[in-house]
C-alpha positions in Angstrom: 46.4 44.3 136.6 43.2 45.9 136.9 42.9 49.3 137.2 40.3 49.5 140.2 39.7 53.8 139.4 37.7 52.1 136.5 36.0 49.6 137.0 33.6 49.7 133.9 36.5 51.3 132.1 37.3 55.1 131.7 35.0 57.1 129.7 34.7 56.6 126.2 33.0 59.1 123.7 30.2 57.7 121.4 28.4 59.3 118.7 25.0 60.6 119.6 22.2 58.8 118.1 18.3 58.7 119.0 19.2 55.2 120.4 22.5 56.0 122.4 20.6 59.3 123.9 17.8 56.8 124.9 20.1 54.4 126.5 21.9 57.8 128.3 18.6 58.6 129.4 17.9 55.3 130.8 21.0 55.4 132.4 20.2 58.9 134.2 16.3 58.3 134.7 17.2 55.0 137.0 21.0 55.7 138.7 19.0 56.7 142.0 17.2 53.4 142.2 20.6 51.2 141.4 22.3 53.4 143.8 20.1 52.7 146.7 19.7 49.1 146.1 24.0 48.8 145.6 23.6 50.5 149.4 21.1 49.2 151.2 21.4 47.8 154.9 25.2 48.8 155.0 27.0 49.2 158.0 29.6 51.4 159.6 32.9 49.0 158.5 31.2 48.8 154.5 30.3 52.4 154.4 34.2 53.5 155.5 35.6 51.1 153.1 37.5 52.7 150.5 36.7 51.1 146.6 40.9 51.2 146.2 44.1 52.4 148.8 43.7 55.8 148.7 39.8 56.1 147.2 37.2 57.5 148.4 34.8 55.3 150.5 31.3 54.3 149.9 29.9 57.1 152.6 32.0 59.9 150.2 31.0 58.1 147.0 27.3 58.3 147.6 27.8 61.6 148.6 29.8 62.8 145.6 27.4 61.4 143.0 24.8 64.1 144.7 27.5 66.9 145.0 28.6 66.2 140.9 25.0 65.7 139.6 23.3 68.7 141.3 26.7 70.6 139.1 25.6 69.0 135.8 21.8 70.0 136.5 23.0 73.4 137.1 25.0 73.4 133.9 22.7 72.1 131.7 20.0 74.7 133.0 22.5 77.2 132.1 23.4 76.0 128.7 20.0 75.8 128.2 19.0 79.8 129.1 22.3 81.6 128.3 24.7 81.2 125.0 28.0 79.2 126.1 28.1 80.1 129.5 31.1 79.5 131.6 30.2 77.4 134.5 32.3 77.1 138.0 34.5 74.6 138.5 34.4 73.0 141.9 37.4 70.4 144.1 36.0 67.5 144.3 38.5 66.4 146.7 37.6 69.0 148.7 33.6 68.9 148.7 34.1 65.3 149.9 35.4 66.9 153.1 32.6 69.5 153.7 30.4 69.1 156.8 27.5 67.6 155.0 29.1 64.9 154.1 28.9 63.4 157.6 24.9 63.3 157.0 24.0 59.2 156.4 24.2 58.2 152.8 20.5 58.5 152.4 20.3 62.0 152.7 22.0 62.0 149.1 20.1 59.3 147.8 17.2 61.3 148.1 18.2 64.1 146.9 19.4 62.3 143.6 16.0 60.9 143.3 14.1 64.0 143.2 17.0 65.7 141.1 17.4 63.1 138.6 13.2 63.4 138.2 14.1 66.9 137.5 16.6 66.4 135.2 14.8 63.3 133.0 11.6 65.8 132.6 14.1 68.5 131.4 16.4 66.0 129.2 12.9 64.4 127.6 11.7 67.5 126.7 14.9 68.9 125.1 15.1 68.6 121.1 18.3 68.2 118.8 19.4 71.6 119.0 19.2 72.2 122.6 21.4 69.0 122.7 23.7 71.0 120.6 23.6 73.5 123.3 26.6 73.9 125.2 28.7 75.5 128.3 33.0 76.3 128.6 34.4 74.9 131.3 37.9 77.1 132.3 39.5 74.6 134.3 39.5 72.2 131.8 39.5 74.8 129.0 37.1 73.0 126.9 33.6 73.7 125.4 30.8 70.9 126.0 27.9 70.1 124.0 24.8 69.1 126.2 24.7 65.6 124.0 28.5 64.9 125.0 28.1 66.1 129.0 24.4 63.7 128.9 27.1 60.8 128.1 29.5 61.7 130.7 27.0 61.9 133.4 25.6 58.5 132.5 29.1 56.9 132.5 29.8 58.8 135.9 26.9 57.5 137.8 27.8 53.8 136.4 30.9 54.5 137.2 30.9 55.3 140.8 28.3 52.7 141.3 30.8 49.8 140.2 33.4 51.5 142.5 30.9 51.3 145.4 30.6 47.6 144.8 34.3 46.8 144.4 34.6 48.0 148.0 31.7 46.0 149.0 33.4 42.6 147.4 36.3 44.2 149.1 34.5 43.9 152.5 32.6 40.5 151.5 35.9 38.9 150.7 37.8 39.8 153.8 35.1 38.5 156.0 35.3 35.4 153.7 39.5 35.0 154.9 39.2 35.5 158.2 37.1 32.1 158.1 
């Protein structure tokens, strides 16, 4: 069966290229657009419909994307200004139940657009050894490289954007059985 956490697959580490970082980039410069078009005109019943039993819903996905890539902004402008730094590790699980999460989707999709212009100016303008750059990440107890975080983020925003519309098929299909 199908492993609906994944819906593009789990992440997979590729070697960093000139191409593949250009294709990363891509992938970060236009999440924001693909995001609001996956959740435009949505109602109350789509935006509470969990992508899986037990997943988050559309409203806390869209809201999580914001919440996870203001963190990697954040990390890569510390990699960038200190040597290794250790970053904070945040719940997830429990930033999806904050209070600002009840503010309508949009309020995070434009944040995400001004925050990912921020972060494609700073990503163009970083050469091959500020890739190399990295920060530690103590509840994971692992180092990252800016090159190998830039890949994760641009599976992460594909990611969740598939999830949003396997709930939305989700919703589309029921409708379709109850005629």
């Amino acid at each position: 069966t199908e492993d609906l956490r994944y819906p593009i697959g789990s992440y997979v580490p590729q070697p960093f290229s000139h191409k593949q970082k250009e294709a990363w980039l891509f992938d970060i410069k236009f999440l924001p657009g693909e995001l609001e078009i996956a959740v435009q005109n949505l109602d109350t019943h789509q935006l509470e419909t969990p992508y899986r039993d037990g997943g988050w819903t559309v409203h806390q996905l869209v809201h999580h994307i914001a919440d996870s890539h203001m963190n990697a902004f954040i990390r890569y402008k510390l990699a960038l200004t200190e040597n290794n730094p250790t970053i904070k590790p945040y719940d997830e699980n429990l930033w999806s139940e904050t209070a600002d999460i009840q503010l309508p989707i949009k309020t995070s999709v434009k944040l995400l657009k001004a925050l990912h212009t921020k972060w494609v100016a700073l990503l163009e303008n970083m050469d091959k050894n500020d890739f190399k750059r990295s920060y530690y990440h103590p509840g994971y107890n692992t180092t990252s490289s800016l090159q190998q975080a830039l890949a994760v983020y641009a599976w992460h925003g594909k990611h969740h954007v598939a999830q949003i519309e396997v709930a939305l098929k989700k919703v589309m299909w029921s409708k379709m059985v109850l005629f």
